[in-house]
C-alpha positions in Angstrom: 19.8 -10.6 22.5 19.1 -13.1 24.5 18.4 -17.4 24.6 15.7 -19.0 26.8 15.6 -23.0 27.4 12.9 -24.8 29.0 12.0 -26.1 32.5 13.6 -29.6 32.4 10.3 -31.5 34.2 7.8 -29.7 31.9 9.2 -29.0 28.8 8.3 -25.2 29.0 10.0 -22.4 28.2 11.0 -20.7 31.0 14.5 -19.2 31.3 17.7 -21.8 31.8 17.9 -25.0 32.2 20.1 -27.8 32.7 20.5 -29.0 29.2 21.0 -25.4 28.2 23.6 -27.0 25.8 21.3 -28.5 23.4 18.7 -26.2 22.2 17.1 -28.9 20.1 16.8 -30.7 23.4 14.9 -28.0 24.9 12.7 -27.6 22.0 11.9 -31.1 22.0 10.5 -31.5 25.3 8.5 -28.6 24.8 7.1 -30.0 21.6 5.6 -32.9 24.2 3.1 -30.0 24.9 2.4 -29.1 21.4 -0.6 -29.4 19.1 0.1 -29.2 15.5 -2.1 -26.9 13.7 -1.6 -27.8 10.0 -0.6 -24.8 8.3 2.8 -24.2 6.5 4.6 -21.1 4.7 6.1 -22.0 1.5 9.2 -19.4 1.7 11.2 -20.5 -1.6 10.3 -18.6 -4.5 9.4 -20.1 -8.1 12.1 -21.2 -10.1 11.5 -20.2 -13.6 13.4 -18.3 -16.1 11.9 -15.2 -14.2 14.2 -15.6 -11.0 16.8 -13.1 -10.5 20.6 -14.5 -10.4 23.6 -13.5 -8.7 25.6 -11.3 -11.8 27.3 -13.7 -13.5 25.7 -16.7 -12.1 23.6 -19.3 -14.2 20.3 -18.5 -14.9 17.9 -21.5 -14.6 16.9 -22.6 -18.0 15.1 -26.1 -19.0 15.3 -28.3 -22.2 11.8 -29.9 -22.2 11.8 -33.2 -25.3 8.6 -34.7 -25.4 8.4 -38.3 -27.8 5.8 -40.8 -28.7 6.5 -44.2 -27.4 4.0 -46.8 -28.0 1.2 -44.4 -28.0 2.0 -42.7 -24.9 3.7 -39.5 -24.7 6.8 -38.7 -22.7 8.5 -35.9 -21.4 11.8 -35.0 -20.0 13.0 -31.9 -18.4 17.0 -31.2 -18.9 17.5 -28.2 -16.1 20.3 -25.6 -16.4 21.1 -23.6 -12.8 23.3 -22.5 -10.5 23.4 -24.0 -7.4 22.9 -21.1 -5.2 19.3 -20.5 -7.5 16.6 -18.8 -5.0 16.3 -20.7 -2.0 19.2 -22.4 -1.1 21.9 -23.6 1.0 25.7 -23.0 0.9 27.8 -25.5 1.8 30.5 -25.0 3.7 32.8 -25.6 0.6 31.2 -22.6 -1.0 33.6 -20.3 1.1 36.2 -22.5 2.9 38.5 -24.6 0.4 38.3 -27.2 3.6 34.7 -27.4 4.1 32.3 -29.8 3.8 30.7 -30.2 0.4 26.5 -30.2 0.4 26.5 -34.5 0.1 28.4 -34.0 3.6 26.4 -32.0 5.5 24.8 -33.4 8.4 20.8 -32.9 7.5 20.0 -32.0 11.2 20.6 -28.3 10.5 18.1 -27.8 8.0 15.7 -29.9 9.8 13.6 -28.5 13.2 12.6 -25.8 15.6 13.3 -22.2 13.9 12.7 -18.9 14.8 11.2 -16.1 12.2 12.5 -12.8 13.5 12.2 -9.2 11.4 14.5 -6.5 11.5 14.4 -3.2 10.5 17.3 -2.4 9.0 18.5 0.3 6.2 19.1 -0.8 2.5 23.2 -1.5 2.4 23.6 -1.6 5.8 24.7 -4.3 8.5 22.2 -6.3 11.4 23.8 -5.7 14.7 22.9 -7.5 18.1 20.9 -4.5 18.8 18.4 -5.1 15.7 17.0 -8.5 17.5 14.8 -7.4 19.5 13.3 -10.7 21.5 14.8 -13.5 22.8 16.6 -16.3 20.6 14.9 -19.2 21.9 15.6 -22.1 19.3 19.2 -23.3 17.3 18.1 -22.3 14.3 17.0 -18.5 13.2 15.7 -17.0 9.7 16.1 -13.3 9.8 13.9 -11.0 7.5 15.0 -7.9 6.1 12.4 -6.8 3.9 15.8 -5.2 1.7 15.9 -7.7 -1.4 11.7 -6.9 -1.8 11.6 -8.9 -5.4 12.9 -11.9 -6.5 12.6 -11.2 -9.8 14.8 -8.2 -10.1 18.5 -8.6 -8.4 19.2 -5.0 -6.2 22.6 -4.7 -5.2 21.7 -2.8 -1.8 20.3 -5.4 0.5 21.7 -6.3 4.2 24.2 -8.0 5.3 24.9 -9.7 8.9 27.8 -8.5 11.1 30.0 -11.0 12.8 28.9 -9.8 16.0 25.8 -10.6 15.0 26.9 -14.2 14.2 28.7 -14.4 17.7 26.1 -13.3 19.5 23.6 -16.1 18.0 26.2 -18.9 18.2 26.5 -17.9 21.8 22.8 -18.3 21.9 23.1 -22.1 20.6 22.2 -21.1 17.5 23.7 -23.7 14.2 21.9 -22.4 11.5 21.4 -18.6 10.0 19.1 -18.2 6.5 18.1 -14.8 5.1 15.6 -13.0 2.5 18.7 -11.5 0.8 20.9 -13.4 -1.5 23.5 -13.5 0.7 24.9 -13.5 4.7 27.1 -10.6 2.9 26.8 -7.3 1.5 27.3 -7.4 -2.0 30.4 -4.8 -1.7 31.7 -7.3 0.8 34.4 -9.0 -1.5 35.9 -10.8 1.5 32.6 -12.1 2.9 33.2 -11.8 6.4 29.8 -12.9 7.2 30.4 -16.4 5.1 33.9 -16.8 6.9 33.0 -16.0 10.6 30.0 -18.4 9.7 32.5 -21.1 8.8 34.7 -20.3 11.6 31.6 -21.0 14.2 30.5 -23.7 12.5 27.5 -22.7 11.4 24.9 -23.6 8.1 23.6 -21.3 6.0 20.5 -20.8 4.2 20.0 -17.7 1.2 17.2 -16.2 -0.7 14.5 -17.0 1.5 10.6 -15.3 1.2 9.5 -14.2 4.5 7.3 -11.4 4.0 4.6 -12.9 4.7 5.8 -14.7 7.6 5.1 -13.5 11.5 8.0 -13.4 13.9 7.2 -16.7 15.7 8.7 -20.2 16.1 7.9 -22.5 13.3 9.5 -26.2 12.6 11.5 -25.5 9.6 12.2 -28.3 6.5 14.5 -26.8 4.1 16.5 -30.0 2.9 19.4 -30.2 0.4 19.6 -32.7 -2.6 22.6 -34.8 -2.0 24.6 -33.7 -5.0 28.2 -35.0 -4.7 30.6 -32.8 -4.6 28.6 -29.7 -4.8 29.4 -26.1 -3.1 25.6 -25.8 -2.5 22.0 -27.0 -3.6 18.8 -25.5 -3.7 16.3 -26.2 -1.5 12.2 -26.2 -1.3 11.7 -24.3 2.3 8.9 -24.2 4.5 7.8 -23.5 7.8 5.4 -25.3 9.9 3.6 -23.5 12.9 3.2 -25.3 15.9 1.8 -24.0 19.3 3.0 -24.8 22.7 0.4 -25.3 25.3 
C-alpha cells in the first residue's frame, strides 16, 4: 500500500511532493485540471421498515398523522431509529467516553476527494495491508467488501478491518475510513479494536455503505451528518461524484 501526491506546479499526480502533508491539498490542485462529468452513485440504502438493524438496535419506524386545516391537508412524519440506521457515521463518542459527539465533528471529513477500492476478502475474516492492491492516493477511502451482500437481511459474518490496516492508511494521510459492512469490526469482536485504533489515530468513520455498484476509482464524496446534539452518531445520505483529471 502505497500514497501518491501531486506535482506541486501542475497539480498532477505524480509521486511525492512537497505538501505531501495535506492530501486534500494535493487533491485540490489537481482538481484545477478537472472536468466534472455529472454523474453520482447514491451509496445509502433506503430507509424503510425493510432495513436490517444491528440486534438489538432500533428498527426505523414512522408515525405518519395527516389533518384537515382550512381545506388543506397536512402531514407529519414522527420517525423512530437508531442512529447508526444504514448509512451512517459514528461519532467518535460512539466508542471513546472522551470523544467528540456528531454536533462536534468537524464536517471536512465527510466532505471531498475519496477513493472506492474493492477487496476480496473471505466472509468473517480481517482486510490486511496486503488486500489493497493500488495506491491510496486521497485522505479519505471507502473499502468494499462485497461480505454484508443485502441490506435487508443482517449476516453476522461480514469483514472487519485490522489495525494494521488502519496504520497503514493513516500513514498514507488517510482521515476517513467507511465500509459496506455494518461495522469497522467483526461482529465477534466485543472489544472493537478496529473502532478503538480508529479513535486512537484520529480518524472518522463511516458504516453500512452500498458499493457494489461502484468502480474502484476516485470520486468526490458528500456524506454529511445532521447536527444532532449530543448524539453518538447520525445517519447520513452518501454519494459519490466522479470527476476526471486531465
Amino acid at each position: 500500500m502505497s500514497v501518491d501526491r501531486c506535482d506541486s506546479e501542475s497539480g498532477e499526480l505524480r509521486g511525492r511532493c512537497p505538501c505531501s502533508g495535506n492530501p486534500d491539498h494535493c487533491f485540490s490542485r489537481g482538481m484545477d485540471y478537472a472536468r466534472r462529468l455529472g454523474r453520482y452513485y447514491d451509496i445509502s440504502p433506503p430507509i424503510s421498515s425493510d432495513l436490517a438493524t444491528w440486534p438489538g438496535d432500533v428498527p426505523f419506524h414512522s408515525d405518519v398523522q395527516r389533518q384537515d386545516t382550512a381545506g388543506v391537508q397536512i402531514t407529519t412524519s414522527t420517525l423512530h431509529l437508531t442512529a447508526h440506521l444504514g448509512a451512517h457515521a459514528d461519532a467518535p463518542s460512539h466508542y471513546d467516553a472522551e470523544g467528540l459527539d456528531i454536533d462536534e465533528c468537524d464536517l471536512d471529513a465527510y466532505l471531498g476527494p475519496c477513493q472506492v477500492i474493492h477487496v476480496e476478502v473471505p466472509r468473517g475474516a480481517l482486510v490486511t495491508p496486503a488486500m489493497i492492491l493500488e495506491p491510496v492516493l486521497v485522505p479519505r477511502v471507502l473499502i468494499g467488501t462485497a461480505t454484508h451482500p443485502t441490506t435487508e437481511r443482517f449476516n453476522e459474518d461480514f469483514a472487519g478491518l485490522s489495525v494494521e490496516l488502519i496504520d497503514g492508511l493513516r500513514a498514507a494521510g488517510v482521515t476517513l475510513i467507511g465500509v459496506d459492512t455494518p461495522s469497522v469490526d467483526r461482529f465477534q469482536d466485543a472489544d472493537l479494536p478496529a473502532h478503538r485504533r480508529i479513535a486512537a489515530q484520529d480518524m472518522r468513520i463511516l458504516e453500512g455503505l452500498v458499493l457494489s455498484a461502484v468502480p474502484a476509482g476516485v470520486y468526490e464524496l458528500i456524506a454529511l451528518p445532521l447536527k444532532l446534539v449530543g448524539c453518538d452518531g447520525s445517519p447520513v445520505r452518501a454519494i459519490l461524484r466522479t470527476i476526471e483529471l486531465e
